[in-house]
C-alpha positions in Angstrom: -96.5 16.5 40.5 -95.2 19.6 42.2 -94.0 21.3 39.6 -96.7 21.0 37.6 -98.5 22.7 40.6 -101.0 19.6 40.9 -100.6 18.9 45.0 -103.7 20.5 46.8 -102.4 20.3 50.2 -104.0 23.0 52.4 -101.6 24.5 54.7 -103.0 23.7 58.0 -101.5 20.4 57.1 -97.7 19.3 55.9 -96.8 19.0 52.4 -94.0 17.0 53.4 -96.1 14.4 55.2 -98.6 14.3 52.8 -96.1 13.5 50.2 -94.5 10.6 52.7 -98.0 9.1 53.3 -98.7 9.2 49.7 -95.3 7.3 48.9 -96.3 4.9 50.8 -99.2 3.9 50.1 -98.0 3.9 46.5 -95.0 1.2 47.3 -97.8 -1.1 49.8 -100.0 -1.2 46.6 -97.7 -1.5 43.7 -95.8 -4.3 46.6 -99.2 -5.8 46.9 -99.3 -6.2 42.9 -96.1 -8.2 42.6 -97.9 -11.3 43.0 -100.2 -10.7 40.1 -99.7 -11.3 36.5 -100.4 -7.6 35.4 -100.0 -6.8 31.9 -99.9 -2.7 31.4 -97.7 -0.1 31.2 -95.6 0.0 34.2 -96.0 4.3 34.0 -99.8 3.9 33.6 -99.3 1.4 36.8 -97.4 3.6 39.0 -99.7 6.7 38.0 -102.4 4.9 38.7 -101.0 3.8 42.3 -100.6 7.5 43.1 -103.9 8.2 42.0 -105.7 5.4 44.5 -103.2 6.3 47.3 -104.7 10.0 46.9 -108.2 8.5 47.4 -107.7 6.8 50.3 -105.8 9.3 52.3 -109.1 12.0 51.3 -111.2 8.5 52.0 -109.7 8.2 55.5 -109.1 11.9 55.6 -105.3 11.7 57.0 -104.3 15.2 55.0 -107.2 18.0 54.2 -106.2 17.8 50.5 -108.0 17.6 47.5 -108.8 14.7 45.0 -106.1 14.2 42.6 -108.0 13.8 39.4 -107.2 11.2 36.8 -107.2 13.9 34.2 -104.3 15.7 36.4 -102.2 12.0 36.3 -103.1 11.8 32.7 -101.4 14.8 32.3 -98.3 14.6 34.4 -97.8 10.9 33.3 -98.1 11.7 30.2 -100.9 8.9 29.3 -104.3 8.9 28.0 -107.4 9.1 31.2 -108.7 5.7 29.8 -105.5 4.2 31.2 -105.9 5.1 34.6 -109.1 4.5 34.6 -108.8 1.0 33.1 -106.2 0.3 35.2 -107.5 1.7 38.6 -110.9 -0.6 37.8 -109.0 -3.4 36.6 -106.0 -3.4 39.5 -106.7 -0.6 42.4 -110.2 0.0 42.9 -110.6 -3.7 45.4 -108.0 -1.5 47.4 -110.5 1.3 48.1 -113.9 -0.7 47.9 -112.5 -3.7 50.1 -109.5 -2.4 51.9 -107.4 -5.4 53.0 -106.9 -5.3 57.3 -102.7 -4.7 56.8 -103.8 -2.0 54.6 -106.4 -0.5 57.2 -103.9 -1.2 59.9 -101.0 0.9 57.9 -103.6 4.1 57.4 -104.6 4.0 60.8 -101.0 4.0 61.5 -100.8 7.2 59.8 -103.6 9.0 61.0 -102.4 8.6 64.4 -99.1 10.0 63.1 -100.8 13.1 61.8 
C-alpha cells in the first residue's frame, strides 16, 4: 500500500503504529473467519480485511487518517470494487455494525496505546 502512496496517515500521528494497529486488526478478523465456510478469493479476503480494519480504526478514531477506499484496494489488490464490496457485506461488515466485545476490548486496547 505504501508504495503505491495510498496510506493517509497525518503526521501528528505514527505511520508505524498505524500500520501495527492495522495488522492487527487484519489477523483478529481474518482469525475470526477461520471458523466459517467462506468461499472467495483468499486476495479479495485479505483486501477486504484491510479495508474493514481501516474503518474501524477512523470509526474509533485511534490514528487521524483517512478512509481507505475500496476503489484504492481494488487497485492495489489487483481485483474488481464489486469484490470488496461483496465480500466486506457478505463477511466484514457484522464486524463494524456489531462489533464483538473481544474485538471492542482489543481497539480500546489500542487507543490507550496511542
Amino acid at each position: 500500500l505504501e508504495d503505491r502512496g495510498l496510506i493517509f496517515v497525518n503526521p501528528i500521528s505514527k505511520k508505524v503504529d498505524y500500520k501495527r494497529s492495522l495488522i492487527l486488526l487484519s489477523s483478529y478478523l481474518l482469525n475470526k473467519l477461520k471458523d466459517k465456510n467462506v468461499s472467495s478469493n483468499p486476495r479479495g479476503i485479505a483486501a477486504c480485511s484491510i479495508y474493514t480494519s481501516n474503518i474501524l480504526i477512523t470509526k474509533y478514531k485511534i490514528f487521524k487518517c483517512k478512509r481507505l477506499t475500496q476503489k484504492h484496494l481494488a487497485i492495489v489488490s489487483n481485483l474488481a470494487e464489486y469484490t470488496i464490496r461483496e465480500n466486506y457485506e457478505k463477511y466484514f461488515s457484522n464486524f463494524v455494525r456489531n462489533p464483538p466485545e473481544d474485538l471492542l476490548l482489543h481497539l480500546s486496547l489500542l487507543l490507550s496505546q496511542n
